[in-house]
ZAROZA-372678 format. One record per residue (C-alpha): residue number from 1; x, z, y. Coordinates in Angstrom, 1 decimal, always signed. Example, Ala and Ser with C-alpha at 12.3 -4.5 7.8 and 13.67 -1.06 7.14 Angstrom:
BEGIN
(r 1,(+12.3,+7.8,-4.5));
(r 2,(+13.7,+7.1,-1.1));
REM end
This chain:
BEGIN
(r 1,(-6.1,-8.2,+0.5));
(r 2,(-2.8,-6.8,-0.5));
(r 3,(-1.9,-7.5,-3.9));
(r 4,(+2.0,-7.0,-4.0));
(r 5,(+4.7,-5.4,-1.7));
(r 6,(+8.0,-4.1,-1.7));
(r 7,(+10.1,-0.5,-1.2));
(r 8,(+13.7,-1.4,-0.8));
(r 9,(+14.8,+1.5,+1.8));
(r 10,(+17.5,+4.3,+1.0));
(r 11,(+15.1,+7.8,-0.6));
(r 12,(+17.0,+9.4,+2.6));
(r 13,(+15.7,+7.1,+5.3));
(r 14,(+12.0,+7.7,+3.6));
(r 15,(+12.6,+11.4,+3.9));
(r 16,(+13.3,+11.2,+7.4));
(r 17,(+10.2,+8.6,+8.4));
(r 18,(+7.6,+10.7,+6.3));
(r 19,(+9.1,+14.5,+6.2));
(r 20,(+8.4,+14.9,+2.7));
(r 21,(+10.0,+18.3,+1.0));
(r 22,(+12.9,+18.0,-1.3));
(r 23,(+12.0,+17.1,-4.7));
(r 24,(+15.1,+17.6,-7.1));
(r 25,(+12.7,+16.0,-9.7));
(r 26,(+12.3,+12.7,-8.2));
(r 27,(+13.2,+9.5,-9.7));
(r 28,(+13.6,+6.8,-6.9));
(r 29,(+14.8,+3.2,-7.4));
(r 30,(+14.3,+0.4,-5.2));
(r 31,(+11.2,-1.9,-6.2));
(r 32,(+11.5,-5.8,-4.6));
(r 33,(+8.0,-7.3,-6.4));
(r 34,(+5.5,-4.1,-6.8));
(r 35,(+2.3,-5.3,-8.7));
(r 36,(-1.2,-3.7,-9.1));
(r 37,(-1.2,-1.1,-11.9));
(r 38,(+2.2,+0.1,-11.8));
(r 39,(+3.4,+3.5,-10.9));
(r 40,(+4.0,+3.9,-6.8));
(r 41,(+5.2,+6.5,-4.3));
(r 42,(+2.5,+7.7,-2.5));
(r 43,(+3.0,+10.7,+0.5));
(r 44,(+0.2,+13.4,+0.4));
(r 45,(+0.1,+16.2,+2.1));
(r 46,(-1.4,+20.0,+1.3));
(r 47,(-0.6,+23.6,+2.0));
(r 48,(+1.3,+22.4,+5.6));
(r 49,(+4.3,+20.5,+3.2));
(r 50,(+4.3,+16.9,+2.7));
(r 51,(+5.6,+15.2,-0.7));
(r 52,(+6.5,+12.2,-2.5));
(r 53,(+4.5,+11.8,-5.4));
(r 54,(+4.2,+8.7,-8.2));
(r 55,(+0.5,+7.1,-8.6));
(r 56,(-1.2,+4.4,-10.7));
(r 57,(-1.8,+1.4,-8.3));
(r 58,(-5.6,+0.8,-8.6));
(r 59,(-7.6,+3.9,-7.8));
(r 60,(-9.8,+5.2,-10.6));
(r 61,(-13.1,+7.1,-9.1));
(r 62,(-13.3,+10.2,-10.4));
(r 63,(-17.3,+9.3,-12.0));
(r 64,(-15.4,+6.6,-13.7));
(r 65,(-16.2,+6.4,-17.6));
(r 66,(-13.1,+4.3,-18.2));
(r 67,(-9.7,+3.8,-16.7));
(r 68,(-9.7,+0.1,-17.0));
(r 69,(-12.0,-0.3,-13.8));
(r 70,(-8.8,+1.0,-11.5));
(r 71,(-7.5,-2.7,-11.9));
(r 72,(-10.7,-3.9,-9.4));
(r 73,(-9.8,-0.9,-7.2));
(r 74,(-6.7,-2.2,-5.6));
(r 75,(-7.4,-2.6,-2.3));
(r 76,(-10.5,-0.8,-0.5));
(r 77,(-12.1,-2.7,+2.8));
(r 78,(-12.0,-0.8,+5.8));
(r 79,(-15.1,-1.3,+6.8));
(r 80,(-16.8,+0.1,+4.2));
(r 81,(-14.8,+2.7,+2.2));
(r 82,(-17.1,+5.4,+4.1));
(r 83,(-20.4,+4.4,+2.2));
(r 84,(-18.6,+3.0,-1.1));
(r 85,(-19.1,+5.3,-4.2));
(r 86,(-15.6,+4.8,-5.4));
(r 87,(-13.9,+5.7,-2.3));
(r 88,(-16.4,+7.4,+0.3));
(r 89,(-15.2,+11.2,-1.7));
(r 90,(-11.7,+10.3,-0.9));
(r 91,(-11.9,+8.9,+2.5));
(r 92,(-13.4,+12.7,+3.4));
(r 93,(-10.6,+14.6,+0.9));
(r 94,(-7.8,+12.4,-0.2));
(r 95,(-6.0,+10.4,+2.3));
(r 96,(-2.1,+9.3,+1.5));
(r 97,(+0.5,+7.3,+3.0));
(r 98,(+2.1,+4.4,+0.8));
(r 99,(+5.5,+3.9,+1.6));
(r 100,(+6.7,+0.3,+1.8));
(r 101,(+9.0,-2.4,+4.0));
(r 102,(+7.1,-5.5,+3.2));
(r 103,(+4.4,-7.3,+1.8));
(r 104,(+3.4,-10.7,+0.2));
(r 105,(+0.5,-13.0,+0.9));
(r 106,(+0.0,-16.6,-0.6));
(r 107,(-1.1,-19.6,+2.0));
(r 108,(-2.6,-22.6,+0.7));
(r 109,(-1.2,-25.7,+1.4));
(r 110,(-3.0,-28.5,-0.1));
(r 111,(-3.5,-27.6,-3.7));
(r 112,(-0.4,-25.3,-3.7));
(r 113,(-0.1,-21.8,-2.9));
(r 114,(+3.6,-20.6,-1.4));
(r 115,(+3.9,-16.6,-1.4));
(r 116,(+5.3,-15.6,+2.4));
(r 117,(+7.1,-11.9,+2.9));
(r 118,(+5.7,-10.2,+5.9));
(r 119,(+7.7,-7.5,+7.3));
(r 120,(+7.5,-6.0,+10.6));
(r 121,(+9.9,-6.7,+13.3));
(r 122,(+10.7,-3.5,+14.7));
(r 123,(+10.4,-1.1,+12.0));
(r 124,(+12.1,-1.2,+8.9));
(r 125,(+10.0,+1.4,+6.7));
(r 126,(+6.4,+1.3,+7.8));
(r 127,(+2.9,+2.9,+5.7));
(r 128,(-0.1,+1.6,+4.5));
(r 129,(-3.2,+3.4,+4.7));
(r 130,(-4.5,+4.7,+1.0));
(r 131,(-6.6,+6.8,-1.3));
(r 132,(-5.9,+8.5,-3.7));
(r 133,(-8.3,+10.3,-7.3));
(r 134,(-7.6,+12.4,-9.8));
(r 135,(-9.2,+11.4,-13.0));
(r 136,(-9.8,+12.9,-16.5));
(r 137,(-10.3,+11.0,-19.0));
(r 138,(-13.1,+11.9,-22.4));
(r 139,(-9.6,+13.1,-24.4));
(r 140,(-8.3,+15.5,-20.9));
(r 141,(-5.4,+12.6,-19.9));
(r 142,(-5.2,+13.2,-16.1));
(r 143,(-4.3,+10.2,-13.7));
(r 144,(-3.7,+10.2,-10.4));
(r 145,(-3.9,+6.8,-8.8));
(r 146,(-4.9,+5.0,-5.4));
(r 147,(-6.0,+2.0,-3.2));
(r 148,(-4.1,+0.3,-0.5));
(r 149,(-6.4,+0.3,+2.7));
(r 150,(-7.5,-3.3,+3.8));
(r 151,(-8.7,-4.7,+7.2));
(r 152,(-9.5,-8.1,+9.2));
(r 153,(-6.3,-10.3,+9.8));
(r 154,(-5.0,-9.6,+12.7));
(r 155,(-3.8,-13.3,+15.2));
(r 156,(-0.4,-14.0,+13.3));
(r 157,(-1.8,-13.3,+9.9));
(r 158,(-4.6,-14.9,+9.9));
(r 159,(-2.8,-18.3,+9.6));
(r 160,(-1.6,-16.9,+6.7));
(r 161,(-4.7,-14.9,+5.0));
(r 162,(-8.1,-13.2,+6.3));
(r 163,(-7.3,-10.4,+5.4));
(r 164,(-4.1,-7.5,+5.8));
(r 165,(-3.5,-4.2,+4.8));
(r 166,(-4.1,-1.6,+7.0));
(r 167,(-0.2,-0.4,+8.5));
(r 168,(+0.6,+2.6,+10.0));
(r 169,(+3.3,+2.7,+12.1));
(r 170,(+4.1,+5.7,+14.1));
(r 171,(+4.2,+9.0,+13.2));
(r 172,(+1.4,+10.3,+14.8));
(r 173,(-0.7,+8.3,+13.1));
(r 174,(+0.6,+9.3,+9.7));
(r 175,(+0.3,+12.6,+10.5));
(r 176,(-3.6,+12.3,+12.4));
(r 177,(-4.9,+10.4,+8.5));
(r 178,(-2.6,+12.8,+6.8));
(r 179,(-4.6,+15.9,+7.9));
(r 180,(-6.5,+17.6,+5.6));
(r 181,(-9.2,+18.6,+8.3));
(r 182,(-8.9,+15.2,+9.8));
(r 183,(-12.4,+14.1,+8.1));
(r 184,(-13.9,+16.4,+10.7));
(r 185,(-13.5,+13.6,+13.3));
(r 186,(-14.2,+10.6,+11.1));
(r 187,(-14.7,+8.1,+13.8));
(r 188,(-11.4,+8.8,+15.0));
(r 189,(-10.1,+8.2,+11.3));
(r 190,(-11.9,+5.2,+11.3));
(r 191,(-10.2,+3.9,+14.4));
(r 192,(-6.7,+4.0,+12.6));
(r 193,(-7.6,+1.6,+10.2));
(r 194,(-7.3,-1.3,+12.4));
(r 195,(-5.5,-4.7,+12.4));
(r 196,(-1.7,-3.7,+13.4));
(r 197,(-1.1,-5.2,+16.5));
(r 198,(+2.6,-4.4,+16.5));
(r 199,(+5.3,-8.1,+16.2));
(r 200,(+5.1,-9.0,+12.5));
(r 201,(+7.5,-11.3,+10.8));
(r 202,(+7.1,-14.1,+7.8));
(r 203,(+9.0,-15.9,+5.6));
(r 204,(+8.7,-18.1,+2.7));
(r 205,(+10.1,-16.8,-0.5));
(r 206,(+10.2,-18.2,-4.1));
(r 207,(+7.5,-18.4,-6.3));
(r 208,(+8.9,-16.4,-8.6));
(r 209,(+7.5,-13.2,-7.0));
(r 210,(+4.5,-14.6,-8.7));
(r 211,(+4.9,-13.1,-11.7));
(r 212,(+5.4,-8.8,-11.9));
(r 213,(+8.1,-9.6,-14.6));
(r 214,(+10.5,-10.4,-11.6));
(r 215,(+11.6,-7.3,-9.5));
(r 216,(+15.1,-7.6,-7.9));
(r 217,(+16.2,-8.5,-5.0));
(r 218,(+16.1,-12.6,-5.2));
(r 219,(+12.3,-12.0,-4.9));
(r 220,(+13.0,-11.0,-0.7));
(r 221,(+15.2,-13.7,-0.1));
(r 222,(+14.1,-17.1,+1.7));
(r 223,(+13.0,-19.7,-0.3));
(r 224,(+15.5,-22.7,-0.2));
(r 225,(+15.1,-26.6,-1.3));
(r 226,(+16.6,-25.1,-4.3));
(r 227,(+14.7,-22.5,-5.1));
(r 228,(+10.9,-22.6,-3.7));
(r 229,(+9.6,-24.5,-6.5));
(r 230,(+10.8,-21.8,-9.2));
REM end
């Protein structure tokens, strides 16, 4: 699964990996511990521009009678998003990008449980695969929120955790599950969402990433003697 990451790059060295327009209106700050059902950058794309948008963290199907059940739709399995009620409508029409640098994952040691950063080694800024809903609610609210893609661990995860998020790398593969008409070669879509097979990094940080409360930039660093038990 991926249940928190982090988005510590410069808004200018986003714009330049993902292309998305100008948007005076933007408010951008640097997020070190980002936790299921807060607000996130997500990229979308329609009308041939890209943009940077901010989403709800937990994707709310559009059928969906109550808000609540976007806290169980974190993460959505790669290998069955296509047949999946909650997803299957946005896998076809509402594919995004989800900026980020990093990711946690607990490993279990005994009866402990130490979080780990994973980044990649050769790129700094990186994407995860997502989806993304608009829903209304019975009093007209609209949300907009999405899921962060999951698939099998790949080798050097798996000693960590079964399962990762799907990443997306390169540009051409943001731009191939970015197309709007890309859900006319679904298979093809369905081959992006693989295990990344790119070098990966990880490194033990404190435990205080455990809790959403913390978000600055002690949550990235390695975990000392001092430190790991916090």
């Amino acid at each position: 699964m991926c249940g928190r990451f982090t988005l510590t790059a410069d808004l200018d060295d986003l714009r330049q990996m993902f292309l998305f327009a100008q948007q005076p209106d933007l408010t951008y700050k640097k997020r070190y511990n980002i936790a299921p059902g807060q607000e996130i950058l997500v990229v979308t794309e329609g009308a041939g521009q890209r943009r940077l948008s901010p989403m709800r963290w937990g994707l709310i199907p559009a059928w969906a009678k109550e808000e609540k059940i976007g806290y169980k739709m974190i993460n959505a399995r790669a290998e069955t998003l296509h047949q999946k009620p909650a997803f299957r409508r946005a896998f076809r029409e509402r594919r995004c990008l989800i900026p980020a640098d990093g990711f946690y994952e607990w490993k279990r040691a005994g009866k402990e449980k130490y979080p780990f950063r994973i980044v990649l080694r050769d790129q700094p800024v990186f994407a995860f695969a997502g989806l993304w809903e608009e829903w209304r609610s019975p009093e007209g609210k609209i949300v907009t929120s999405c899921s962060i893609i999951t698939t099998e661990a790949n080798d050097f995860m798996a000693a960590i955790h079964n399962r990762m998020p799907v990443i997306l790398a390169r540009p051409a593969e943001q731009a191939m599950w970015l197309n709007p008409r890309g859900y006319e070669a679904e298979e093809t879509l369905r081959r992006l969402l693989q295990p990344y097979r790119g070098p990966m990094e990880a490194y033990r940080v404190s435990k205080a990433v455990n809790s959403p409360r913390f978000d600055g930039p002690e949550c990235i660093a390695p975990a000392s003697e001092l430190n790991f038990d916090q």
